[in-house]
N, C-alpha and C positions, 0 to 999 in steps of 0.2 A: 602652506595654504590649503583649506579644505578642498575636497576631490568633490565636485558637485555629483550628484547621480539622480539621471534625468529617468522619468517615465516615455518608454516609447512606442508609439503606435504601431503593432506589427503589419496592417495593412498596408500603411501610407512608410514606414521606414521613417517619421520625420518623431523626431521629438517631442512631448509634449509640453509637459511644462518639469522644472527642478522638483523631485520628491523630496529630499534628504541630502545628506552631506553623506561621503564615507567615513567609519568608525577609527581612528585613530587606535594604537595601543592605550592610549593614556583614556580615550572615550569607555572603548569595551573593558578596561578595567573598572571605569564606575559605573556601568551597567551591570557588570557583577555586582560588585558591592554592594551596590544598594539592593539589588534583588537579594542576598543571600543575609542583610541585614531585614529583610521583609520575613523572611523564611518562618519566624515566630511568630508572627500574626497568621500565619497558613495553618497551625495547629490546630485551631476551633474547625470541627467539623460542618458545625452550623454554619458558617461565617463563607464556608466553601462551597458550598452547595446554591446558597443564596447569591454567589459570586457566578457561575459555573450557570445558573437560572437567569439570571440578570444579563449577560453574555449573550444567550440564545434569543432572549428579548429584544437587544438593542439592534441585536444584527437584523433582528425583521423587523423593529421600526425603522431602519436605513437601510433597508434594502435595497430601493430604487438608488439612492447613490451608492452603493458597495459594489453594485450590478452593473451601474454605468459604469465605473470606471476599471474594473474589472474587464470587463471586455473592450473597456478602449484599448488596455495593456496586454492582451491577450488572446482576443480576437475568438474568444471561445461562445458568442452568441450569450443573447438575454435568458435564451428558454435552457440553455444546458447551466448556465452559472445559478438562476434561481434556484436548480433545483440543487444544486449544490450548496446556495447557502440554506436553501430547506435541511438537506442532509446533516449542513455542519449545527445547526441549530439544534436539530434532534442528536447529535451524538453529544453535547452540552450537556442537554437537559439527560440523557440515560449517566453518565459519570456524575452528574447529581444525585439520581435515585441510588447510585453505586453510594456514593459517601454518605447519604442517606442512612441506606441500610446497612452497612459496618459491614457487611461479610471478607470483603478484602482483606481484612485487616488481620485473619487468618488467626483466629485467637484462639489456640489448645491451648488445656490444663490439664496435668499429669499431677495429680496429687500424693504425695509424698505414699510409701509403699515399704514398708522396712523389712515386710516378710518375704518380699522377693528377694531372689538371688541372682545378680544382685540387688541389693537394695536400690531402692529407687526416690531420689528425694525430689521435693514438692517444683515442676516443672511447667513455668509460663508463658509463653509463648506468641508475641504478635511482631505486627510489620510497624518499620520507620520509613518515612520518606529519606530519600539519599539527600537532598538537597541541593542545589541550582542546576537544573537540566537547562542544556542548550539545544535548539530546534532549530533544523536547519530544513527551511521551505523548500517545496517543490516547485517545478514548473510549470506543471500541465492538471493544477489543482491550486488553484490561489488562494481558495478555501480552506475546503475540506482537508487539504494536506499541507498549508501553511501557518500565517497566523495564528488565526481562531482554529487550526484543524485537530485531527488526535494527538497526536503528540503534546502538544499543547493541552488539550483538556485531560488527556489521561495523567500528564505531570502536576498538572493542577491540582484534581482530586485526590490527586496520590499527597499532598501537601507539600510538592517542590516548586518553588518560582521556578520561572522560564524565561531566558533571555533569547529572542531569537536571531537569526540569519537570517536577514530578509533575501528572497531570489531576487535578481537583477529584472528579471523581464516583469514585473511587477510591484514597484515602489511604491509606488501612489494606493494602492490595493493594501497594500503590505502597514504603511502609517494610518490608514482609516480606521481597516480593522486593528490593531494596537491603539489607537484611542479610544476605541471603544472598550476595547477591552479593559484599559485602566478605568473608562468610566464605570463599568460594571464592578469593578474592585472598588470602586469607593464606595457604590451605592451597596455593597455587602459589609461595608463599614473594614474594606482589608485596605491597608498603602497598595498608590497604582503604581508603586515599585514593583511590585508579583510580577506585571509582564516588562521585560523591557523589548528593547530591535533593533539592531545593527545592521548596518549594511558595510558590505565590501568586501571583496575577496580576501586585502589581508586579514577584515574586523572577523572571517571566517575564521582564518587559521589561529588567530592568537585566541578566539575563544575554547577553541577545543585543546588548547595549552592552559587555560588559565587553573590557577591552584586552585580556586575555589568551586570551580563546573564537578560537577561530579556524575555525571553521564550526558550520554547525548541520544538524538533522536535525528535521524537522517532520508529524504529520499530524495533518489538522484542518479546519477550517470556511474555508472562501474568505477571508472577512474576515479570520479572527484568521492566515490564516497570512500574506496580504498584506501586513498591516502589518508582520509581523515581517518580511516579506521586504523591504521597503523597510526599516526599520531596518536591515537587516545591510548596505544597498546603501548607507547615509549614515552611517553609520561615518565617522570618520576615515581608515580602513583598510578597506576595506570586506572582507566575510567574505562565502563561498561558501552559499545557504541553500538544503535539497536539501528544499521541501517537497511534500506528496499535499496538495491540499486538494480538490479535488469532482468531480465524475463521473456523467454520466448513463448512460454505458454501452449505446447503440442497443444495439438488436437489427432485423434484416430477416426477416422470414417470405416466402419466395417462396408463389407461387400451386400450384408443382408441390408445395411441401416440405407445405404447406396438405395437398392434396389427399392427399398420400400419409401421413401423422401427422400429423392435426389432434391428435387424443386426445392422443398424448404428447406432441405441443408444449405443449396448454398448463397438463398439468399441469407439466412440468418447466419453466416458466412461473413457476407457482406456487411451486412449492419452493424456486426461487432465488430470487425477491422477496420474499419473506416469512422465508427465512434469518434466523435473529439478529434476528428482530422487525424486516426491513426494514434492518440498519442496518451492514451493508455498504460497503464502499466502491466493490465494484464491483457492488454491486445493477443488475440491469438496471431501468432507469427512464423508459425509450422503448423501446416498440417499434411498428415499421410491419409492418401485416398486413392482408392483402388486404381489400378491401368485397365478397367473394363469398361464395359460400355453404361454402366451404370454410375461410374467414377466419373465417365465424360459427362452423362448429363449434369451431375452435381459442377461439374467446373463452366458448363454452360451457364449455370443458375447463377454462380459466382459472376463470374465476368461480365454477364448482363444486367447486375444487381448492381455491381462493382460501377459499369459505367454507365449509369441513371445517376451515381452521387455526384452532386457538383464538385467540384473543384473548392477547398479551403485551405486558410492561411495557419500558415505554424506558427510556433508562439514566437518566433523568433528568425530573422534572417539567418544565423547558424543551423541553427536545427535546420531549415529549409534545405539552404545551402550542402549539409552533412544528409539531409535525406538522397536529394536529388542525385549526389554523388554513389549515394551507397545503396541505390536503385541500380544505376549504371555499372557499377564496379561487378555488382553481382548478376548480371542480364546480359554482363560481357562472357562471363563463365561458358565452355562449351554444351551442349543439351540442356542449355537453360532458355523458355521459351518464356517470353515478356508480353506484358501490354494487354492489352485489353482487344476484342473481336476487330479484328481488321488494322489492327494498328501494329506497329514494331514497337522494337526495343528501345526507340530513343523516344518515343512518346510517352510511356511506361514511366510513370512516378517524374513527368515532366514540371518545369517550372513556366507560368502562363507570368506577363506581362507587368499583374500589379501583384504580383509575388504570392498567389496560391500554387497550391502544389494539385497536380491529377494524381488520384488510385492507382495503385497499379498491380497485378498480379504476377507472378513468377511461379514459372513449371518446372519440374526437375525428375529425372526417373530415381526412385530413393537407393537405387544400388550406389549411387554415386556417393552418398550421401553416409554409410556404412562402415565406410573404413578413411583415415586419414589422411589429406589431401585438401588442395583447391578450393574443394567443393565447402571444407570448413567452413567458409563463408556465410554459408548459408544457414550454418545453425548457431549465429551471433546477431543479435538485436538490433533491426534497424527500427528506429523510431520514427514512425509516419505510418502513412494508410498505404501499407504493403503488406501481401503473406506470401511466404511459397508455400506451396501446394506439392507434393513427395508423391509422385506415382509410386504404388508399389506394385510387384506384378504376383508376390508371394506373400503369405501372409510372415512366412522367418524375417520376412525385412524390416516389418514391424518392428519388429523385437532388436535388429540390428540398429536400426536408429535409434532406436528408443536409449539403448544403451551408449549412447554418445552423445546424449543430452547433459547439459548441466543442470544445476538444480533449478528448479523454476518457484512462481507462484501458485501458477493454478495448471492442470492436463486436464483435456475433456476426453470424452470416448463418446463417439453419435453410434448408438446400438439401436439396433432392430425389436419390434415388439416379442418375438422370440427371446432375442440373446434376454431381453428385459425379466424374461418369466410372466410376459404380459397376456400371452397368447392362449387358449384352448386347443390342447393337443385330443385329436380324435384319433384315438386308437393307437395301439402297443407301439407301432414304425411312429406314429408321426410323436408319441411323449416321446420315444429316442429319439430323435431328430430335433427336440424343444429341449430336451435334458443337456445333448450336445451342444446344441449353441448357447446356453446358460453357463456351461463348463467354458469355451471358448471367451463368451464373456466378462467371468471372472478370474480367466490369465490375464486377460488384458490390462483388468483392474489392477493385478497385482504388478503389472511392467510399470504401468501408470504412478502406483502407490509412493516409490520411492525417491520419485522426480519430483513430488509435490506438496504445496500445504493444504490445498483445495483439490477437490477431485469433483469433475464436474459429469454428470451424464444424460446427454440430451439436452443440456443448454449452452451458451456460452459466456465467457467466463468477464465480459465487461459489466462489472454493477456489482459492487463487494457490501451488500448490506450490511448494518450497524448493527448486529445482535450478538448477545452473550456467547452462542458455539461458534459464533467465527475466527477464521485465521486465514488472516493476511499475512503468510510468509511461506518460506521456503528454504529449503538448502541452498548453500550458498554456491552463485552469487546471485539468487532472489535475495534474500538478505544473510545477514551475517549473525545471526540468531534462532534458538529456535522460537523466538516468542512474536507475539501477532502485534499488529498496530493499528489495528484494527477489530472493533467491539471491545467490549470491558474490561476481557483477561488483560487490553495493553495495559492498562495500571500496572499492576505488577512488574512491569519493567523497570518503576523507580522506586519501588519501596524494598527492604531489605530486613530480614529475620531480626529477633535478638530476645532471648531466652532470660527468663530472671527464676533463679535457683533459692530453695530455701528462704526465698525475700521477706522479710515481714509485713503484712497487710498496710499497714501505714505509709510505707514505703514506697507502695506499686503504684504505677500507672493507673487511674483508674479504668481501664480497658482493662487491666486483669485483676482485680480486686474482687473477693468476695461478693458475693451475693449478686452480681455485676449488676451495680450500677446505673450503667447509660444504656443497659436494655439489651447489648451485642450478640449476635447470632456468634457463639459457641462450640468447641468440641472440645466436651470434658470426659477426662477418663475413656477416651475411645467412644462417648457416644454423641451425635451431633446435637442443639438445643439452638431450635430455633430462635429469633428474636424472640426475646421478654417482650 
């Protein structure tokens, strides 16, 4: 008997109405199929772009209902989900201009060379799509990082269908935008095979088994993406798995940056941790900030910023439930100081009535923090509007925590106009004293460096723009890759080299043919040639 799977209101806990059925084996194998029977209609360039354009269109002609129902499932607010489907619309439309313009497609020509030694024969060079990626949504983006989000557009333009994983706390969200999105497929003249959707934990498993998926695309919880990651690695075949799963995201407060905007450090503290109820991916979730008096005013700014935000709901009674507990679990730790001005530790990341969650802050002196113990705790990912806050009382301790981080997404460093080189140093003492704290600030960078894909300085790290130098990742376990999923380089995660030697003109590709053809930006013989 089909497994029904209900859309659920995280405010109210009640149901709303049936999305879907769950995907049987026998369902997610024709959800393959026919996706990976599409896969030749995804070849025309044109045909993809015009599909990929048409997507970003539909979504903002139904916006009002993708919005509606979207936050009935989610509870993420009209003003943060538009601008989300803004975001997903414009990352659309740029892997349009990407397939557009051909540069991905990474085309060298090494033409044949007999006088070298050794000889060097005539060598071709561009990218293939892998062929059926499967995209497994996230929670706390129903957009941006599900259906319609990158993974899905960057598999797209890369010319692989994509069968997805719908997330459970989002059904109804999940079947809109995949109608639309087949509608956008036909209106590009492609089968609305290209996208297909599954739902259900096992319609999960058996797709990142099936023979035919030939990568994947994941973000999610440590555990659930591990396993799948290891699944894709014990294949018979094994498949490429590009997942984000967790992130604490340091932050460094120097003693100068303290001193010079305490106030705005830590309200802008505050507004990034508590973003999206907390639930971020790159929420700051550590930060070290001095034990002086300049550290306290920043934790003053914090906590006062902290509790002015109301109270909001998680996407989910779990998540809630796993926040609430993993506030307390860590607030019970010894010299660990909770809560917000006047309040204790059991108020600190409490649960109110109709199931929001309160902010809460946590204090720690970072010696604790420095060598293994207990205190571990505190430098693993609780997801909600929590940070700890790491007294340090030396600046060595920086360095001491730092080195006991795992890999992350993004580290900020909040530096002074000094350490910045922003400053007018008057006279011989005070440039040494500016040239110092410049030195100072770029140790920091480098502790910072290694931990991260993003390096952030003087801002902070929620709002990962869509543009061509970004990178969304990190050492693992930010993700398990070192390639971004974020801006355009993500394409590249599905497409794959393949060299033609010797080959006769008639033969080739037209992407590598003489005279080229379809116009492609180029690098021949070592020198680049822009579009014809």
């Amino acid at each position: 008997m089909p497994v029904p799977v209900w859309s659920v209101d995280p405010r109210t806990g009640q149901r709303r109405e049936q999305a879907a059925t769950e995907a049987d084996a026998a369902a997610v194998d024709r959800a393959v199929n026919v996706a990976h029977a599409a896969s030749a209609a995804l070849a025309d360039r044109a045909s993809r772009a015009t599909f990929l354009r048409a997507a970003a269109a539909l979504l903002e002609e139904e916006a009002e209902a993708v919005v509606a129902v979207a936050d009935a499932e989610t509870a993420l607010g009209p003003g943060r989900l538009t601008g989300e489907l803004a975001r997903t619309a414009y990352q659309l439309r740029s892997f349009a201009d990407v397939v557009d313009e051909g540069e991905y497609l990474d085309v060298t020509i090494d033409h044949a060379a007999p006088e070298l030694t050794p000889p060097r024969p005539d060598l071709r060079r561009y990218k293939l799509p892998l062929g059926v990626v499967a995209v497994y949504s996230a929670s706390n983006f129903p957009l941006a990082f599900s259906v319609p989000g990158g993974d899905t557009a960057s598999a797209l333009a890369a010319g692989c269908p994509v069968v997805v994983k719908a997330h459970p706390d989002h059904p109804a969200t999940s079947e809109l935008c995949a109608a639309l999105l087949r509608r956008a497929a036909e209106r590009g003249g492609l089968p609305a095979a290209v996208i297909g959707l599954v739902h259900g934990f096992d319609a999960g498993v058996a797709l990142i088994n099936h023979p035919l998926v030939r990568a994947a695309g994941f973000t999610g919880s440590v555990r659930g993406g591990r396993a799948l990651y290891d699944a894709a690695a014990a294949r018979p075949h094994p498949i490429p798995f590009y997942g984000e799963l967790g992130s604490l995201n340091p932050v460094v407060i120097t003693e100068a940056a303290a001193r010079e905007r305490a106030e705005t450090i830590g309200k802008g503290l505050a507004g990034s941790m508590t973003l999206g109820v907390g639930q971020f991916c790159v929420k700051p979730g550590l930060v070290l900030a001095p034990a002086t008096e300049a550290g306290d005013r920043v934790l003053a700014s914090l906590t006062e910023a902290v509790g002015a935000t109301p109270p909001g709901v998680l996407l989910d009674a779990r998540m809630r439930d796993a926040f609430v507990a993993g506030v307390r679990e860590r607030a019970a730790l010894p010299e660990v100081r909770a809560g917000l001005p006047g309040e204790g530790a059991a108020e600190s990341g409490s649960r109110s009535p109709d199931g929001s969650v309160r902010a809460g802050v946590l204090t720690v002196p970072a010696a604790h923090l420095a060598a293994e113990g207990p205190y571990d705790l505190l430098l693993e990912e609780c997801f909600g509007p929590v940070t700890v806050v790491a007294r340090y009382a030396r600046e060595e301790e920086i360095g001491a925590v730092l080195r006991r981080l795992p890999g992350n997404l993004t580290a900020t460093a909040q530096l002074s106009a000094a350490e910045c080189g922003a400053d007018e140093a008057d006279g011989a003492q005070a440039a040494e004293e500016s040239g110092e704290a410049r030195r100072r600030a770029a140790r920091l960078l480098e502790q910072l460096t290694p931990l991260a894909g993003r390096l952030l300085v003087n801002g902070w790290p929620t709002g990962v723009a869509v543009a061509p130098a970004q990178h969304h990742g990190g050492p693992y376990p930010a993700t398990t890759s070192t390639t971004t999923s974020v801006g355009t380089r993500a394409i590249d995660r599905w497409l794959r080299p393949v060299v033609y030697q010797d080959t006769p003109p008639a033969l080739l590709p037209p992407e590598l043919r003489p005279h080229n053809p379809l116009g492609l930006p180029r690098r021949v013989d070592g020198r680049f040639e822009p579009r014809a």
